[in-house]
N, C-alpha and C positions, 0 to 999 in steps of 0.2 A: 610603765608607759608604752615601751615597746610591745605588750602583749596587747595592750589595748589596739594600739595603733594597728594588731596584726589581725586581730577580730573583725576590728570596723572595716580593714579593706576584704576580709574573707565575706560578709557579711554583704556589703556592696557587691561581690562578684558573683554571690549566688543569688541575689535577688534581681538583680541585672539579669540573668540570666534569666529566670523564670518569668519575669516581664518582658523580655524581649520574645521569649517564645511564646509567650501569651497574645503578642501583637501576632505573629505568626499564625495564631491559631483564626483570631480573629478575620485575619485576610481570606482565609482557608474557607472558614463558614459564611461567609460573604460571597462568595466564591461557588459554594455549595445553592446558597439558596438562590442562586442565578438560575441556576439546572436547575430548580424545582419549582421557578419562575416559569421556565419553558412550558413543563407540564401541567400550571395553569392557563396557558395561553393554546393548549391542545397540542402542541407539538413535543414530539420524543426527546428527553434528556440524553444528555449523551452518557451512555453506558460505562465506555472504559476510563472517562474521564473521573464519574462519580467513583466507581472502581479502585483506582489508584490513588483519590481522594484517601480513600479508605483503607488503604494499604500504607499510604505516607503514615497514618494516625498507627497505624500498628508496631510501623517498623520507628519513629522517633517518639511520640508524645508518650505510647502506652510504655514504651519501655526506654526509655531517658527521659523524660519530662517528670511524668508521675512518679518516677522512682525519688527522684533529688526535693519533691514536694510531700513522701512520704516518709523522708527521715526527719523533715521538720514537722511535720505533723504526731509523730510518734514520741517526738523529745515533747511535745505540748501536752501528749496525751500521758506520759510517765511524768510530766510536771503535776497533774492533776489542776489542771488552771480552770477558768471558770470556760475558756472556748474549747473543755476537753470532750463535749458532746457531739462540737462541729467537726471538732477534728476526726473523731472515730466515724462520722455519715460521711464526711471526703474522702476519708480513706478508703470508704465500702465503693464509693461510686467509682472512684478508681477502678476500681477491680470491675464495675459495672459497665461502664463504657468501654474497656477493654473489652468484655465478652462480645458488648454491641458492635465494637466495629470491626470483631472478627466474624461476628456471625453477616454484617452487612460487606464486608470485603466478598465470604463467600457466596453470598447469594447474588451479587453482582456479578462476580467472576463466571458463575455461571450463566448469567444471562448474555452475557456475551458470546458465550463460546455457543449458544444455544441451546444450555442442557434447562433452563427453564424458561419459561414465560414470563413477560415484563408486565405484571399488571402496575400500571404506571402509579393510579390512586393507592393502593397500598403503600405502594414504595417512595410516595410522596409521603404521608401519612408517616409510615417509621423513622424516614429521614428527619422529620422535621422535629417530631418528637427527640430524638437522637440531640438533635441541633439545639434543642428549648432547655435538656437539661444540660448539657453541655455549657452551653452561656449563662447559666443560673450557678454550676460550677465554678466555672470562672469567676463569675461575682463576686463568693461568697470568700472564695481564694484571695483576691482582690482589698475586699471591702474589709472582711473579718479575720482570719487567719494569719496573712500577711501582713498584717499590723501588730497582733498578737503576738507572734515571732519576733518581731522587730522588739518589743517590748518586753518580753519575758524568758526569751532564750540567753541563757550566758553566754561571753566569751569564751570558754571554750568549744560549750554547742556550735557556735557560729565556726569557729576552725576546725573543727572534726570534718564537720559537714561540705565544707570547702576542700577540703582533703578528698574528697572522696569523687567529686567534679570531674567526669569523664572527658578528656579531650576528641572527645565525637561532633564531626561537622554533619548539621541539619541537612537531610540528602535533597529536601523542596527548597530551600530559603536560603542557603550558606550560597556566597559569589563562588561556587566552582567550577558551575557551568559541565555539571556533568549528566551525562547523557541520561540516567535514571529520573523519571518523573519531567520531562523535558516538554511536553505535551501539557502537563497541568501543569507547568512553571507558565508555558504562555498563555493559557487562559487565563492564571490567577493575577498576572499583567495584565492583560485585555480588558478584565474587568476591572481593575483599579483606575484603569486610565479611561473605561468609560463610566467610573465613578466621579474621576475627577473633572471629567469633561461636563456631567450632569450636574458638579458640584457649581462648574464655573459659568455655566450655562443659567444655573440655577439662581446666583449672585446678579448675576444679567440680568435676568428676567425679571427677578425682585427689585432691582433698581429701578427698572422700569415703572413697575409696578405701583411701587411706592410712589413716582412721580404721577402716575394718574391718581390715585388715591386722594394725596394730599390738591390734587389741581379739581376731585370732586369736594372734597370739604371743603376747602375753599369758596366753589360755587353755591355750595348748598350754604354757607355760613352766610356768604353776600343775599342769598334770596331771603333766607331768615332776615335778617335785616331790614331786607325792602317790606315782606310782610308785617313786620312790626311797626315801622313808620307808617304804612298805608295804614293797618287797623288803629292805630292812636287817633290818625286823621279823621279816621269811620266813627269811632267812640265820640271825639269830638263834634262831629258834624253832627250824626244823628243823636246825642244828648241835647244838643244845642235846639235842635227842631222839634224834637217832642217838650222839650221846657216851655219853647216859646208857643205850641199849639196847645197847651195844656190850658185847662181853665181854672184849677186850683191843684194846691198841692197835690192831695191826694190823686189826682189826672196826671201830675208829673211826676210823681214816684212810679207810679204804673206803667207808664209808659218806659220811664227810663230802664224799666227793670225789664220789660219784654225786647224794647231795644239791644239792651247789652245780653242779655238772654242767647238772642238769636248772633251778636258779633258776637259773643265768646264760643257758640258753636261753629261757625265758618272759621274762625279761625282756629279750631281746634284740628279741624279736617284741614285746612290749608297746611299746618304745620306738620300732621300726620303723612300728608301725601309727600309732603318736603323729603321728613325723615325716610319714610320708605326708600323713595328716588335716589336719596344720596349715600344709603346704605347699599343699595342695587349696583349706584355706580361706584361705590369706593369697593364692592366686595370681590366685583365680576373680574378685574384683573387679575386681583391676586389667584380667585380659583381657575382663571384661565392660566396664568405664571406656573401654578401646581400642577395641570394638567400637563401641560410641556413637558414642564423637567421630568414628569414620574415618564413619560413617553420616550423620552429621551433616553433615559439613563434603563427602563425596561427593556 
């Protein structure tokens, strides 16, 4: 029981761990495609921010992160379990986004210092890619693996591997408030909290929004209404007039039929034009609500 008990808490502390800096990473690329925002909007990214971005990923994820997600991935893959295909492609990428964000630390570093040229759409372009598998990483981490693990790893695996848990504080993200990476600690604030401000902006707006929406359905529901009562009226009226101007049957089936003929086409277009209008107006908030906040928060 005791050995159990010491599994489950080693097991908790290492997965704790890699979720938390999973949340980490997440802010980070959040953070990144702000800067690659810029460069769609024409204006220069900031260089030594991306830069350090880049350096942060080298100096903790490539070598503390990865490392403690590929001693669980190595015990899956000498399990021979059925996710031992997934595991052997994470472990390569591993080794792949390291090389990328060493090679994207140095190509930036030098662009700072000026030893090369910032062709911005490349550097938008690699970045992003970087960014696309990176999150597809994470996922698969997330979704497939880390559940795997939790399922197929023994109590012992889980206490080795907890054993091995470096007491190293995250030099971006750990409260130490130390002077390294101080610069992209307040952008990666800046943008959270004008994430959050777009988020609560965003909740505004839609409240809003929905309040006109539903005050068009509303009107649009009442007008259907009125047109229905009128056309009943109409059906009635002009049934009633061609019956009684009719000189036999057959003169009053004919007419009643060109009659309703012609009401059921105006009211086809009355009803058409309805739906248009109250689609128009229930839709035009909301896209103007989405305009705002992407404005806002870009």
């Amino acid at each position: 029981m005791a050995a159990t008990n010491k599994a489950k808490i080693a097991q908790k502390k290492v997965m704790q761990r890699l979720h938390d800096e999973h949340a980490y990473l997440f802010k980070l690329r959040n953070a990144m495609n702000t800067e690659l925002n810029r460069v769609s909007k024409r204006s220069d990214p900031d260089l030594m921010v991306l830069r350090d971005m880049f350096k942060y990923l080298m100096e903790y994820p490539d070598t503390h992160h990865h490392p403690l997600e590929d001693q669980i991935f190595s015990r899956l893959i000498e399990k021979g379990t059925e996710h031992r295909s997934d595991a052997l492609e994470l472990l390569a990428e591993h080794k792949d986004l390291a090389r990328e964000s060493q090679y994207l630390f140095h190509h930036l570093d030098a662009m700072v210092h000026g030893d090369e040229r910032c062709n911005r759409s490349l550097l938008k372009a690699t970045v992003h890619d970087y960014l696309e598998l990176y999150a597809e990483h994470v996922r698969r981490e997330e979704s497939v693996l880390f559940p795997a693990a939790i399922e197929e790893l023994s109590a012992e695996d889980w206490i080795d591997i907890e054993e091995t848990l470096e007491n190293v504080d995250d030099p971006l993200f750990a409260d130490l408030h130390l002077p390294d990476f101080a610069e992209l600690r307040e952008r990666i604030e800046e943008n959270m909290d004008t994430a959050a401000s777009g988020l609560a902006m965003g909740e505004m707006m839609g409240f809003y929004a929905l309040i006109e929406v539903a005050g068009a359905l509303s009107e649009g529901v009442s007008e259907l209404h009125r047109i229905n009562v009128q056309q009943l009226g109409a059906y009635r009226d002009e049934n009633l007039k061609a019956i009684r101007g009719a000189k036999s049957a057959t003169d009053a089936v004919s007419s009643m039929l060109s009659v309703n003929s012609r009401l059921i086409g105006q009211g086809f277009r009355k009803r058409a034009l309805l739906a248009r209008n109250t689609w128009r107006a229930a839709y035009l908030p909301c896209a103007e609500s989405l305009r705002t906040v992407r404005d806002i928060v870009d």
